[in-house]
PDB file with SEQRES, HELIX, SHEET and CRYST1 records, atoms N, CA, C and O in Angstrom:
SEQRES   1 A   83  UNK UNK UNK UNK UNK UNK UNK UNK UNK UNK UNK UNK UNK          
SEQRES   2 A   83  UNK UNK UNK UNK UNK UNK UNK UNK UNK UNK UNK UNK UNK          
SEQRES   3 A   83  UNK UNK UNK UNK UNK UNK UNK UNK UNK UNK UNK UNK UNK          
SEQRES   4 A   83  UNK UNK UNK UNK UNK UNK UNK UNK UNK UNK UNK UNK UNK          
SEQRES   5 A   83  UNK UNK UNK UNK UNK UNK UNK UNK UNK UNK UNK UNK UNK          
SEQRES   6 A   83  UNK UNK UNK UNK UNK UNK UNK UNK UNK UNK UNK UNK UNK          
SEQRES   7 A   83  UNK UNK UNK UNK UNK                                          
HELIX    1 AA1 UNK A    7  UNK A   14  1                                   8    
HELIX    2 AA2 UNK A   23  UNK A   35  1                                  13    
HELIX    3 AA3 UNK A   41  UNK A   44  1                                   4    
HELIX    4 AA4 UNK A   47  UNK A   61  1                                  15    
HELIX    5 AA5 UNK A   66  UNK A   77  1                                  12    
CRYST1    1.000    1.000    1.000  90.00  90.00  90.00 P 1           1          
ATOM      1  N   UNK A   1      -8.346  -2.223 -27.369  1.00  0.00           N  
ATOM      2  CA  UNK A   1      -7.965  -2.147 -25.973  1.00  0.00           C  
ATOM      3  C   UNK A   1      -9.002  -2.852 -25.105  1.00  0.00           C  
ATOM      4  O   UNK A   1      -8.863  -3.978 -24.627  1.00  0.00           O  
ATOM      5  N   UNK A   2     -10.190  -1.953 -24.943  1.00  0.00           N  
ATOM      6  CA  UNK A   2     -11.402  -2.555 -23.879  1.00  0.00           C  
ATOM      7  C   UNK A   2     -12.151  -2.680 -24.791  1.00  0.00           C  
ATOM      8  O   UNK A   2     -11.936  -2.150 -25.881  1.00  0.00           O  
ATOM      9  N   UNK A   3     -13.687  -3.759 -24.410  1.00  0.00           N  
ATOM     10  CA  UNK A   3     -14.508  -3.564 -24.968  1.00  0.00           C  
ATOM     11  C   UNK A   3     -16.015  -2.770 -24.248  1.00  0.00           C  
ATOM     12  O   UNK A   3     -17.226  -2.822 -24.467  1.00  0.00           O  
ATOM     13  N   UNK A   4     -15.157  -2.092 -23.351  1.00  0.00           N  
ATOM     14  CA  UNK A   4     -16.234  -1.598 -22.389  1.00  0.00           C  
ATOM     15  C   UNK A   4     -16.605  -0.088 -22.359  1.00  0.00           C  
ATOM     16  O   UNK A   4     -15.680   0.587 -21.908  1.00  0.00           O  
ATOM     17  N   UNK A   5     -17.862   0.731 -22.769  1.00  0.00           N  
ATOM     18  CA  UNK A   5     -17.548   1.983 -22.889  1.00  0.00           C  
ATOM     19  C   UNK A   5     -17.087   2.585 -22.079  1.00  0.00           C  
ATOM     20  O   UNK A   5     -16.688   3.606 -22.639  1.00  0.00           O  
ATOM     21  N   UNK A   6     -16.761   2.658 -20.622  1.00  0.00           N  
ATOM     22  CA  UNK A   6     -15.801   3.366 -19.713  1.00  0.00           C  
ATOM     23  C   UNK A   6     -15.513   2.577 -18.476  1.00  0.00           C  
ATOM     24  O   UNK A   6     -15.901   1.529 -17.962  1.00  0.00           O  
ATOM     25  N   UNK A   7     -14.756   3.430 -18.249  1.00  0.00           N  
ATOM     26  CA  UNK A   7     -13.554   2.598 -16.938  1.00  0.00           C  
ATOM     27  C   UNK A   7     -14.673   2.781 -15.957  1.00  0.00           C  
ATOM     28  O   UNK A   7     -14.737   1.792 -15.226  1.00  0.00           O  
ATOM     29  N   UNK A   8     -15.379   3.485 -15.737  1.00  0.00           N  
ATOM     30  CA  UNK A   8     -16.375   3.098 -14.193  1.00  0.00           C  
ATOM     31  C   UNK A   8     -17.260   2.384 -14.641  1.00  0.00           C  
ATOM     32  O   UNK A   8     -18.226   2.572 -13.902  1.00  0.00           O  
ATOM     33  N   UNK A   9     -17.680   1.247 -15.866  1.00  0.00           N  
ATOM     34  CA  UNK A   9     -18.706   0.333 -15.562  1.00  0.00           C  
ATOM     35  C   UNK A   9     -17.276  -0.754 -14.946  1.00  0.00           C  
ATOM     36  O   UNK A   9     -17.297  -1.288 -13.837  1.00  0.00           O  
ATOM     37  N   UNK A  10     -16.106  -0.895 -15.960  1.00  0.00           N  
ATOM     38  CA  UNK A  10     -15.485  -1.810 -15.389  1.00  0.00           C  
ATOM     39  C   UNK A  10     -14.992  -1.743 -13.877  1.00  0.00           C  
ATOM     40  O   UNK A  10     -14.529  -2.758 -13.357  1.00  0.00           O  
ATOM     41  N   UNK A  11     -15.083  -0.638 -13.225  1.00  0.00           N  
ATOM     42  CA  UNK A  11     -14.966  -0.508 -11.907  1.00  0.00           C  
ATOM     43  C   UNK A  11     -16.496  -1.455 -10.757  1.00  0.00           C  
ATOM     44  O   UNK A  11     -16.501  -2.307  -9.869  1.00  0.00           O  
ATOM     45  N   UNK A  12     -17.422  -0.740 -11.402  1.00  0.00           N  
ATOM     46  CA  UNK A  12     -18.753  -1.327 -10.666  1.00  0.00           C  
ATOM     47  C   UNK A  12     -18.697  -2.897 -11.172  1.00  0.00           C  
ATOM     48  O   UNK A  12     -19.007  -3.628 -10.231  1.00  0.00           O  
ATOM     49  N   UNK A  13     -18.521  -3.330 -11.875  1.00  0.00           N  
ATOM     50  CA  UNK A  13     -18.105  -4.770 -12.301  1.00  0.00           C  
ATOM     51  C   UNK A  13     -17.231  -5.357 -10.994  1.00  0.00           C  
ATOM     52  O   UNK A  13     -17.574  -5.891  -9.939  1.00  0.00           O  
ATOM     53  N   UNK A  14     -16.196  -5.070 -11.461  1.00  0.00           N  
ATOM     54  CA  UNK A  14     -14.671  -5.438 -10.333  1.00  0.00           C  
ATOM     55  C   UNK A  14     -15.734  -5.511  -9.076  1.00  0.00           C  
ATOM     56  O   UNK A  14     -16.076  -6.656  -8.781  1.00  0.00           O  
ATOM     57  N   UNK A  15     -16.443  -4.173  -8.101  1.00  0.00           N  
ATOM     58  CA  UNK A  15     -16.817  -4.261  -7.314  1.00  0.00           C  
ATOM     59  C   UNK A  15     -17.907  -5.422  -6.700  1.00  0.00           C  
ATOM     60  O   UNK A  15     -18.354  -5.517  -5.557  1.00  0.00           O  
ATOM     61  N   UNK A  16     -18.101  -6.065  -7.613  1.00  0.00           N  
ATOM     62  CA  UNK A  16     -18.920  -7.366  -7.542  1.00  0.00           C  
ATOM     63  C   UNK A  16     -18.391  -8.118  -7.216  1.00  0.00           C  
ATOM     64  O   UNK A  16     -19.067  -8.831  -6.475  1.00  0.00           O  
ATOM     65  N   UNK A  17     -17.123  -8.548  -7.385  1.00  0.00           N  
ATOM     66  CA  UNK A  17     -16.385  -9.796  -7.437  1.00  0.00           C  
ATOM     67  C   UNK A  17     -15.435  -9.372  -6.701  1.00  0.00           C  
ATOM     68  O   UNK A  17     -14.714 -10.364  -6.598  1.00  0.00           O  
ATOM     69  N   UNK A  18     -14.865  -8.374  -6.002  1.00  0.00           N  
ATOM     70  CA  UNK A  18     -13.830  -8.440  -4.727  1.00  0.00           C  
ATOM     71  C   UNK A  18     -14.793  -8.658  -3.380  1.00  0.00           C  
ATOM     72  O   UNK A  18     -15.947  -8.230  -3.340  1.00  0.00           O  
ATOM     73  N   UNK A  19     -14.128  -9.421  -2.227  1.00  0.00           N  
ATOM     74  CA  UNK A  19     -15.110  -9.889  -1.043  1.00  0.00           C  
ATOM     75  C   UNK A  19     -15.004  -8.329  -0.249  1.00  0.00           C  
ATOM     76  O   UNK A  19     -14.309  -7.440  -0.741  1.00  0.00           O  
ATOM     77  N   UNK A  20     -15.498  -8.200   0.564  1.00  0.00           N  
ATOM     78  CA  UNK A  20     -15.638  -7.412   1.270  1.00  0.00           C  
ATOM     79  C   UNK A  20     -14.226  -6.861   1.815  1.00  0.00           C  
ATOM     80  O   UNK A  20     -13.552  -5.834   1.741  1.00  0.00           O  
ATOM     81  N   UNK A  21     -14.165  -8.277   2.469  1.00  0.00           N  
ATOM     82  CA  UNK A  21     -13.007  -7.959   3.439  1.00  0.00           C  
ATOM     83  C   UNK A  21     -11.576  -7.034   2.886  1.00  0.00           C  
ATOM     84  O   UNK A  21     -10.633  -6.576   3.531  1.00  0.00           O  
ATOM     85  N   UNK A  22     -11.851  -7.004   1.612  1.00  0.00           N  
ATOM     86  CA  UNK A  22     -10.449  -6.403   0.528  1.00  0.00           C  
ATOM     87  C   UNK A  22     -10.960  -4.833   0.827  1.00  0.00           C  
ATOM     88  O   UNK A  22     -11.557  -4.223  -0.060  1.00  0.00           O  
ATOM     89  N   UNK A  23     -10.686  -4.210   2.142  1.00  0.00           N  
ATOM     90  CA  UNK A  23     -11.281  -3.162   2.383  1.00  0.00           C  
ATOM     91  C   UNK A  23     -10.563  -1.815   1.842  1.00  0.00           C  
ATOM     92  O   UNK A  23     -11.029  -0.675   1.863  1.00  0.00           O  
ATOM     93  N   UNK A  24      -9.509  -2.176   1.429  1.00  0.00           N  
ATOM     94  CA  UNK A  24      -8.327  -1.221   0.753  1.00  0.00           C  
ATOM     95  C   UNK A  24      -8.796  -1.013  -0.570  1.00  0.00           C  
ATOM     96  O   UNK A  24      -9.151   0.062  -1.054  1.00  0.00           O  
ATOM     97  N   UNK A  25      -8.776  -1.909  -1.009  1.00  0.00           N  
ATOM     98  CA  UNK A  25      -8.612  -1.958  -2.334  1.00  0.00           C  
ATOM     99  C   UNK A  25     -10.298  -1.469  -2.904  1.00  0.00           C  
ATOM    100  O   UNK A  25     -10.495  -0.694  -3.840  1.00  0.00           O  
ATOM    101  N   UNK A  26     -11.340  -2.118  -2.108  1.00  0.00           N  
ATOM    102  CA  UNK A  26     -12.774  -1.538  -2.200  1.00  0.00           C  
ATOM    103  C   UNK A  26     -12.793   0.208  -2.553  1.00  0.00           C  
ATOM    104  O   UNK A  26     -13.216   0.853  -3.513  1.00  0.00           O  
ATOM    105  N   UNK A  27     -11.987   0.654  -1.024  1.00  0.00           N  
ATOM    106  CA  UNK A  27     -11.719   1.808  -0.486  1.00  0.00           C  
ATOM    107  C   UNK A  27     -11.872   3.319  -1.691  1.00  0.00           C  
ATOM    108  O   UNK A  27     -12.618   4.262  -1.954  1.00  0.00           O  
ATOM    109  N   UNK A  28     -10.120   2.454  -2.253  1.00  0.00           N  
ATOM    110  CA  UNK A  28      -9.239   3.111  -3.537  1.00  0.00           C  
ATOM    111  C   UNK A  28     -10.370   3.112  -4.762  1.00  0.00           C  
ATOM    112  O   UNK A  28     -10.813   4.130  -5.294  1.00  0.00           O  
ATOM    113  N   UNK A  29     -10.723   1.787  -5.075  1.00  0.00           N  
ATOM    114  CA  UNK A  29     -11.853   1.587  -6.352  1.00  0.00           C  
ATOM    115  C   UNK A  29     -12.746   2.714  -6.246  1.00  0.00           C  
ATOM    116  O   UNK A  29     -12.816   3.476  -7.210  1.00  0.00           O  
ATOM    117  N   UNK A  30     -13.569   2.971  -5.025  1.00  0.00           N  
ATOM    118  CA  UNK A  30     -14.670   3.621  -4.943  1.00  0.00           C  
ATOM    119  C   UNK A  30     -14.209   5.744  -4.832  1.00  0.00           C  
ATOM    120  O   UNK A  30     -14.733   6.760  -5.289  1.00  0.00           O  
ATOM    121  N   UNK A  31     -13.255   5.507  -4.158  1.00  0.00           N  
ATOM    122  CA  UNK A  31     -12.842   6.955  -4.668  1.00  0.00           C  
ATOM    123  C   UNK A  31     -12.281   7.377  -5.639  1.00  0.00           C  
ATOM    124  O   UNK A  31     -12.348   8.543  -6.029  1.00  0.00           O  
ATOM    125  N   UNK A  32     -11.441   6.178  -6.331  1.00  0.00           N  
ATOM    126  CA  UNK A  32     -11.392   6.886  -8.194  1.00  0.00           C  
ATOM    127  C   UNK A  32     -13.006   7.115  -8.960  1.00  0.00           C  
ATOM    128  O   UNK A  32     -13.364   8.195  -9.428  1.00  0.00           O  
ATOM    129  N   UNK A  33     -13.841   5.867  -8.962  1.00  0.00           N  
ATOM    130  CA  UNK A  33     -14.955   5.753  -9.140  1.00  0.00           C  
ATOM    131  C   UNK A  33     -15.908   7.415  -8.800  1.00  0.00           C  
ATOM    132  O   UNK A  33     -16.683   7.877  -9.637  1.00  0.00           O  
ATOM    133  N   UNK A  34     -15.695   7.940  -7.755  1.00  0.00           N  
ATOM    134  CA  UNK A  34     -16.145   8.926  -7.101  1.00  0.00           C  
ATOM    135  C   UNK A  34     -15.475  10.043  -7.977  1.00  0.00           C  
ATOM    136  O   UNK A  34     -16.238  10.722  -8.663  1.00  0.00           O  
ATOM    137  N   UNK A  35     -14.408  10.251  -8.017  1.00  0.00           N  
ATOM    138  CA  UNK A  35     -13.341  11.213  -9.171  1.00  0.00           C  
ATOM    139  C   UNK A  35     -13.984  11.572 -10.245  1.00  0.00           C  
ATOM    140  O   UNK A  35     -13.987  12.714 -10.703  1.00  0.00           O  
ATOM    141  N   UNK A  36     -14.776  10.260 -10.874  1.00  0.00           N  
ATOM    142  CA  UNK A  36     -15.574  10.203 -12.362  1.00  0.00           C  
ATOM    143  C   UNK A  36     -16.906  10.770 -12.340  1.00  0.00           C  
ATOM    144  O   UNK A  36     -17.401  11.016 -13.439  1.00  0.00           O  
ATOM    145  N   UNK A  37     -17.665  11.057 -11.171  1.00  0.00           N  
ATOM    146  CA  UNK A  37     -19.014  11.129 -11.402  1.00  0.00           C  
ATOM    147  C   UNK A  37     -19.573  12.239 -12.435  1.00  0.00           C  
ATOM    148  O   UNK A  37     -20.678  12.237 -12.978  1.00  0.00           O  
ATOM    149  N   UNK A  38     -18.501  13.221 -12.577  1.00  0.00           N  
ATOM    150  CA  UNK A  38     -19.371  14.097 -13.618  1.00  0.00           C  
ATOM    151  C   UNK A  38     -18.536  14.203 -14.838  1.00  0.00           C  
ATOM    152  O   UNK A  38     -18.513  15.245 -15.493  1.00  0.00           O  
ATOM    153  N   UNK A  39     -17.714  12.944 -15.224  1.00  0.00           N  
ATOM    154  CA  UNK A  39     -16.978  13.007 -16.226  1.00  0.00           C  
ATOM    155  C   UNK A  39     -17.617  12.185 -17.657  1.00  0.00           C  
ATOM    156  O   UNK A  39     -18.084  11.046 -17.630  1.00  0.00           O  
ATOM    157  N   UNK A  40     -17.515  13.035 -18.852  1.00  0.00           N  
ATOM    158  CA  UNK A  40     -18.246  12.653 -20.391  1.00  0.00           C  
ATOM    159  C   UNK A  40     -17.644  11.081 -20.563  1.00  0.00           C  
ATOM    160  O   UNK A  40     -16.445  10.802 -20.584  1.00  0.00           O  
ATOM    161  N   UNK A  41     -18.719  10.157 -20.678  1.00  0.00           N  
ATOM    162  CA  UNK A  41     -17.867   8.976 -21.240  1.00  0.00           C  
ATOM    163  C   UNK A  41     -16.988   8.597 -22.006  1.00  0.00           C  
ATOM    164  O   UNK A  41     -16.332   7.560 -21.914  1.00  0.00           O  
ATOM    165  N   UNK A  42     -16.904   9.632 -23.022  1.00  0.00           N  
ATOM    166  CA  UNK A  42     -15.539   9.566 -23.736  1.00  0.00           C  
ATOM    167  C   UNK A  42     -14.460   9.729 -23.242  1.00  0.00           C  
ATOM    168  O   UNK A  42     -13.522   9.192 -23.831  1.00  0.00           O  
ATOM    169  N   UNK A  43     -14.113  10.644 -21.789  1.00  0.00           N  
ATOM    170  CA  UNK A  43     -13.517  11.404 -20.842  1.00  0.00           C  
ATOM    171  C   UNK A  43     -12.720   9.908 -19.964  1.00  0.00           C  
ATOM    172  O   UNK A  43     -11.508   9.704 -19.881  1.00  0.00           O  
ATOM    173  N   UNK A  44     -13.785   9.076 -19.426  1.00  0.00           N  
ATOM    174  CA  UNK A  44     -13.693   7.705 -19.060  1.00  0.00           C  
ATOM    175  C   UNK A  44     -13.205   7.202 -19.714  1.00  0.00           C  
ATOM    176  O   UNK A  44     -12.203   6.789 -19.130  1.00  0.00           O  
ATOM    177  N   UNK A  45     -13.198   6.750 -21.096  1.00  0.00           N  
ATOM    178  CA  UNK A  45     -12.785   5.489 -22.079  1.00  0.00           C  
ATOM    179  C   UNK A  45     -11.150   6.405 -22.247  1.00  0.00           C  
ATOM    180  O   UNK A  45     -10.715   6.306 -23.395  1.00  0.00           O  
ATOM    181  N   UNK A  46     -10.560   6.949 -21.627  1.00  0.00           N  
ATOM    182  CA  UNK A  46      -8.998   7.274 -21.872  1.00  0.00           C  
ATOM    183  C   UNK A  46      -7.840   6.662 -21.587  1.00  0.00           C  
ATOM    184  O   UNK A  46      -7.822   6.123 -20.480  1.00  0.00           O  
ATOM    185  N   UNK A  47      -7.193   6.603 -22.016  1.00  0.00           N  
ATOM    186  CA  UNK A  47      -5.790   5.824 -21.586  1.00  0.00           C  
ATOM    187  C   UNK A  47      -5.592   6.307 -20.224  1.00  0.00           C  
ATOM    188  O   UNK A  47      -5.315   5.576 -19.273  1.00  0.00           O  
ATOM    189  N   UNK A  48      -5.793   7.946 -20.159  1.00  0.00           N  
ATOM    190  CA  UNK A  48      -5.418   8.300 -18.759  1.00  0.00           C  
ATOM    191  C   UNK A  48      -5.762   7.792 -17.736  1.00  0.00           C  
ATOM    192  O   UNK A  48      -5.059   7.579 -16.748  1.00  0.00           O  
ATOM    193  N   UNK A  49      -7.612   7.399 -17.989  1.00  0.00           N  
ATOM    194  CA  UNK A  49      -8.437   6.446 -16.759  1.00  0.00           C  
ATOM    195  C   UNK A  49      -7.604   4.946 -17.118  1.00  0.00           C  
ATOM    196  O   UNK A  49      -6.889   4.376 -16.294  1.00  0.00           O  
ATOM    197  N   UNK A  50      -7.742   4.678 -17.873  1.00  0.00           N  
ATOM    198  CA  UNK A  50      -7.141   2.914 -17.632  1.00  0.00           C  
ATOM    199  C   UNK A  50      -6.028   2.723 -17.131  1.00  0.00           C  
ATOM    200  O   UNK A  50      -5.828   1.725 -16.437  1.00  0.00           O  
ATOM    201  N   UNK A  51      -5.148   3.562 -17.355  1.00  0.00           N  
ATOM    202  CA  UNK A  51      -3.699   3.662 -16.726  1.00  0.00           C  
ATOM    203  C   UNK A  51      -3.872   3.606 -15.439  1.00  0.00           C  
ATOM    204  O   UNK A  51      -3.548   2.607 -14.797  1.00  0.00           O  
ATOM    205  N   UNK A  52      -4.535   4.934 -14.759  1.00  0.00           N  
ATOM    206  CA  UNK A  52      -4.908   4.481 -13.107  1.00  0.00           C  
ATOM    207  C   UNK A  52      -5.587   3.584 -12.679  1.00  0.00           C  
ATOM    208  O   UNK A  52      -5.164   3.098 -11.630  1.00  0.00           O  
ATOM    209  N   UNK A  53      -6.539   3.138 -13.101  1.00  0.00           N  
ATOM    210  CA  UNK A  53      -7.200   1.841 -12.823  1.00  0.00           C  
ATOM    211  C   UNK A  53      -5.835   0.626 -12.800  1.00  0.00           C  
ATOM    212  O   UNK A  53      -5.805  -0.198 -11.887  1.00  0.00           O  
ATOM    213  N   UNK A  54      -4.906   0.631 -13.736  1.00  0.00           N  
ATOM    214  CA  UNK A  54      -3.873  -0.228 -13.707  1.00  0.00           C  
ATOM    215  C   UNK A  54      -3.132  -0.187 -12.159  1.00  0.00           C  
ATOM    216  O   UNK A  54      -2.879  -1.057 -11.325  1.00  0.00           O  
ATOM    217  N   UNK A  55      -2.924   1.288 -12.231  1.00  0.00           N  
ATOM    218  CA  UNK A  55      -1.973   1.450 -10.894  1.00  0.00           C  
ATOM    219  C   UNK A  55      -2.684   1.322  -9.686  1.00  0.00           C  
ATOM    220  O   UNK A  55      -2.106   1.440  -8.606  1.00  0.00           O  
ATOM    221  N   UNK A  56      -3.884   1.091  -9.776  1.00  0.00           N  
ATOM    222  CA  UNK A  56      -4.796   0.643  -8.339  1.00  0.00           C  
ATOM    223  C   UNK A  56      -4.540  -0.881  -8.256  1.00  0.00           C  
ATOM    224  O   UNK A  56      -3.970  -1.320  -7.257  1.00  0.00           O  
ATOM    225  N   UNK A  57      -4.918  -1.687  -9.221  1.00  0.00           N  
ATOM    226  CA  UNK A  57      -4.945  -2.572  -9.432  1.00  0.00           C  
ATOM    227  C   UNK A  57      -3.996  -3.068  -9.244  1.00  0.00           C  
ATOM    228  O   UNK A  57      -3.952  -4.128  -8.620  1.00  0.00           O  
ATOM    229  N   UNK A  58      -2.694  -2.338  -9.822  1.00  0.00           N  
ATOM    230  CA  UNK A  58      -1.410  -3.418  -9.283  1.00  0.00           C  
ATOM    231  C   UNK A  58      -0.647  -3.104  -7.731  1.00  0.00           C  
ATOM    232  O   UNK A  58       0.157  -3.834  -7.152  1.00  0.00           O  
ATOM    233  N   UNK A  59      -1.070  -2.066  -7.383  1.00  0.00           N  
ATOM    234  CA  UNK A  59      -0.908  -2.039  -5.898  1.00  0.00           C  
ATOM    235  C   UNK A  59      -1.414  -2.870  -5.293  1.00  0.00           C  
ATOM    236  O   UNK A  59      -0.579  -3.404  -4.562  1.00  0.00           O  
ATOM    237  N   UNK A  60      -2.631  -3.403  -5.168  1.00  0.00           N  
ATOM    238  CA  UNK A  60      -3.112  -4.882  -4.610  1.00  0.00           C  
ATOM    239  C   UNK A  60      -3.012  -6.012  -4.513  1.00  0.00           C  
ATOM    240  O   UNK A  60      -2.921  -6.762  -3.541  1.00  0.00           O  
ATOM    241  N   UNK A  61      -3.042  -6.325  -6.713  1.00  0.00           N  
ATOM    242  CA  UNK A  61      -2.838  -7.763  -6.768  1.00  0.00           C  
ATOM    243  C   UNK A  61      -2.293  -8.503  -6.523  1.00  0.00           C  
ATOM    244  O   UNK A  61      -2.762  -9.641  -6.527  1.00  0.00           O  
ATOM    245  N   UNK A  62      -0.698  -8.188  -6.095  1.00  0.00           N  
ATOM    246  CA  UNK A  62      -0.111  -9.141  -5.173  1.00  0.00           C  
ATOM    247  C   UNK A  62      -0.249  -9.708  -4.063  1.00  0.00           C  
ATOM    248  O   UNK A  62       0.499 -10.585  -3.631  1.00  0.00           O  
ATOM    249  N   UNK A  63      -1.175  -9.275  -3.531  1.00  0.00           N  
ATOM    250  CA  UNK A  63      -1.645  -9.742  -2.363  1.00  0.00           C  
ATOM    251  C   UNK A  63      -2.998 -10.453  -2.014  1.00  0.00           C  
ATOM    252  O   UNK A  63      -3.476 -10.767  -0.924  1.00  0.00           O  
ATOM    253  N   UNK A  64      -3.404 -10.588  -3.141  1.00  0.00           N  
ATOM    254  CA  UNK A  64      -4.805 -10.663  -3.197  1.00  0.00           C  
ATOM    255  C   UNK A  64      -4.777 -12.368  -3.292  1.00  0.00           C  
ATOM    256  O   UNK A  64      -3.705 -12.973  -3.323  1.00  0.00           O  
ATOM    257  N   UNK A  65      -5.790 -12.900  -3.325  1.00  0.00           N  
ATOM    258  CA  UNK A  65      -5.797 -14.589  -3.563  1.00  0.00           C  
ATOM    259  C   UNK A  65      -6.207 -15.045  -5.258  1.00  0.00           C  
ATOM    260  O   UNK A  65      -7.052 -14.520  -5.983  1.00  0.00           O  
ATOM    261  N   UNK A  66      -5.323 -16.149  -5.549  1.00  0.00           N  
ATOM    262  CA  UNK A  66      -5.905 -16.292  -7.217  1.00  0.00           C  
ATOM    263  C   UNK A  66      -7.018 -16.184  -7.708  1.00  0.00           C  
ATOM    264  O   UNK A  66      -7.493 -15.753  -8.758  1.00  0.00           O  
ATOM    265  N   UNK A  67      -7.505 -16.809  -6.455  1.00  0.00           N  
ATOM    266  CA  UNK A  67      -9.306 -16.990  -7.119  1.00  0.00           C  
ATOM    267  C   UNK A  67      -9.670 -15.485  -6.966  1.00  0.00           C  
ATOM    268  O   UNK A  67     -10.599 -15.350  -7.763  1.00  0.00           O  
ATOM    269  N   UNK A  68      -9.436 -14.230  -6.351  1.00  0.00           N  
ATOM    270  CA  UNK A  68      -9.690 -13.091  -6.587  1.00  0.00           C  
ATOM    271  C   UNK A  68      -9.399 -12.267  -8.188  1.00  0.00           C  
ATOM    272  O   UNK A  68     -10.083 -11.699  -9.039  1.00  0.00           O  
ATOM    273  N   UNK A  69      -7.483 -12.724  -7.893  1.00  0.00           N  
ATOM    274  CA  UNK A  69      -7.194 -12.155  -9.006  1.00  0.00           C  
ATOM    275  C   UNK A  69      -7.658 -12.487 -10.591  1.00  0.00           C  
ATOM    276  O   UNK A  69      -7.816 -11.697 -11.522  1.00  0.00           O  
ATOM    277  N   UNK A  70      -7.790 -13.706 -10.559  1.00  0.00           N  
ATOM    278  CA  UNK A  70      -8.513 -14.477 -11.828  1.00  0.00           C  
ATOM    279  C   UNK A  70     -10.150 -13.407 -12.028  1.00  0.00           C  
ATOM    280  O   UNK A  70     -10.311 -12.651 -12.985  1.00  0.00           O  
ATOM    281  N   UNK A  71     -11.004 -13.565 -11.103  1.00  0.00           N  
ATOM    282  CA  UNK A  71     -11.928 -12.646 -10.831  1.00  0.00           C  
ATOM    283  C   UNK A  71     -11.954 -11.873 -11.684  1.00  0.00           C  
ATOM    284  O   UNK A  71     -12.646 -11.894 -12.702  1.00  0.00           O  
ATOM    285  N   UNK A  72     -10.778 -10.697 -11.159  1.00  0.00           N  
ATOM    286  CA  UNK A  72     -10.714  -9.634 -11.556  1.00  0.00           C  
ATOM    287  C   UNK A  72     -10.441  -9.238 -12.966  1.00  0.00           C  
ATOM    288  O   UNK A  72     -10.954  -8.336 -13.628  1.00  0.00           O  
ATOM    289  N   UNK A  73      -9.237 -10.373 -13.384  1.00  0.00           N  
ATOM    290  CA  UNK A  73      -8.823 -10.356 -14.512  1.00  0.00           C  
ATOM    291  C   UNK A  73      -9.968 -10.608 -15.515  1.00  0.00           C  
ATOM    292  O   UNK A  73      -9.908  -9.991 -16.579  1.00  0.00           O  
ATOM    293  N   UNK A  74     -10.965 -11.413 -15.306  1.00  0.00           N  
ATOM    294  CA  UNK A  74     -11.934 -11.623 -16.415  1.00  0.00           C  
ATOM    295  C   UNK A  74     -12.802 -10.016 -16.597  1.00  0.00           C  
ATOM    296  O   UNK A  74     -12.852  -9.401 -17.662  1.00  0.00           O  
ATOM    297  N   UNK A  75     -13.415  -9.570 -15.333  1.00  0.00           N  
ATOM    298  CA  UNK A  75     -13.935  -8.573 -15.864  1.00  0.00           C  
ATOM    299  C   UNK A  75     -13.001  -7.421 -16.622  1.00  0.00           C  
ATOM    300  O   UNK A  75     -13.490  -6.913 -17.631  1.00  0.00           O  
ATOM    301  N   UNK A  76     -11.844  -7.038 -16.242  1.00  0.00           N  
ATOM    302  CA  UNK A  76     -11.043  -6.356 -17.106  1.00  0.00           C  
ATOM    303  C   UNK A  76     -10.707  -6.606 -18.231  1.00  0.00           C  
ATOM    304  O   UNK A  76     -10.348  -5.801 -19.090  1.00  0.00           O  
ATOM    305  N   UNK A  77     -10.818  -7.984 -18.329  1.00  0.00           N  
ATOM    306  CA  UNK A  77     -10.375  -8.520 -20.099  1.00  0.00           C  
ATOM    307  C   UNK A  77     -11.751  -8.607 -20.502  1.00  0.00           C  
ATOM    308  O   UNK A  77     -11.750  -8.596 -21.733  1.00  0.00           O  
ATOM    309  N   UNK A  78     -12.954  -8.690 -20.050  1.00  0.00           N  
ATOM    310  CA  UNK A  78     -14.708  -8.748 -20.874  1.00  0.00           C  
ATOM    311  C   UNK A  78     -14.305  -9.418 -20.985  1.00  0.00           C  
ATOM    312  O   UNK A  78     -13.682  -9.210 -22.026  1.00  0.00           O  
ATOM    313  N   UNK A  79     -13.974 -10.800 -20.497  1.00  0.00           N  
ATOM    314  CA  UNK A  79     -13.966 -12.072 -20.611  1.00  0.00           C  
ATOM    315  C   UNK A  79     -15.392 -12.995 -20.075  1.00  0.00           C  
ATOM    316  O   UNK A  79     -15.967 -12.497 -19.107  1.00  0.00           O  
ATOM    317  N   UNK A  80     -15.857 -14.010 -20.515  1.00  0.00           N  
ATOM    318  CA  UNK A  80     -16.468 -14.830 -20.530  1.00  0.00           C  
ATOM    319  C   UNK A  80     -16.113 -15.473 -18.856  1.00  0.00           C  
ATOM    320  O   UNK A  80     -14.960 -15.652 -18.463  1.00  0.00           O  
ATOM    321  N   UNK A  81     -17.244 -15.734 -18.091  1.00  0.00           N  
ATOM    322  CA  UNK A  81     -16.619 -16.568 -16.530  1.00  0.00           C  
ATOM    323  C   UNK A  81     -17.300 -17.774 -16.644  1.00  0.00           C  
ATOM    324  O   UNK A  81     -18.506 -17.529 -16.608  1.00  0.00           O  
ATOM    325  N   UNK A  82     -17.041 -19.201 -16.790  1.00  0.00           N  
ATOM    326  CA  UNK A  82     -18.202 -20.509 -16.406  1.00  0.00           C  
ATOM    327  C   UNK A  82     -18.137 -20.247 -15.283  1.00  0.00           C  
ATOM    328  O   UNK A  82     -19.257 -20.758 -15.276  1.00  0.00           O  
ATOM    329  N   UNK A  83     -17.948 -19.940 -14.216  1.00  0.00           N  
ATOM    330  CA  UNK A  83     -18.097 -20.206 -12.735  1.00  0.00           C  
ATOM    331  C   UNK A  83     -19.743 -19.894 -12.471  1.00  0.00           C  
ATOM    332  O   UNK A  83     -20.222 -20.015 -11.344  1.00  0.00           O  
TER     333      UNK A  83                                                      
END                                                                             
C-alpha cells in the first residue's frame, strides 16, 4: 500500500507542498492531523486513516492546480520529485 509508517508523517509532508493560500484544505489536513496526536503508529498505518486522508484529499483536488496536485500525488505515492 504505503511505504510510509503512518498517515501523519504523510500529512506533515503534504503540508510542505500545499501554498498557503489552500486555506481549506490546510485547515481539514491539520485537524485530522490533530485527531492523531495520541494515536499508536500502528493505529495510523490503517486503512481506516488512509481512507480519510483519501476523502480529504478528494474533496479538494479538483480544484486545486496541477502543479499542486502532482505535488501532492508524489508525496502520497513516496515518490521520487526532480523538481
Amino acid at each position: 500500500m504505503h511505504d510510509y509508517p503512518c498517515v501523519n508523517y504523510v500529512i506533515r509532508r503534504m503540508l510542505k507542498v500545499i501554498p498557503l493560500t489552500e486555506e481549506k484544505l490546510i485547515y481539514d489536513l491539520n485537524l485530522f492531523l490533530g485527531k492523531m496526536w495520541n494515536q499508536a503508529p500502528e493505529v495510523t498505518m490503517s486503512e481506516e486513516y488512509w481512507n480519510y486522508l483519501n476523502v480529504i484529499l478528494n474533496k479538494y483536488l479538483s480544484t486545486l492546480p496541477e502543479e499542486i496536485v502532482n505535488k501532492i500525488r508524489i508525496v502520497y505515492n513516496n515518490e521520487s520529485s526532480n523538481t
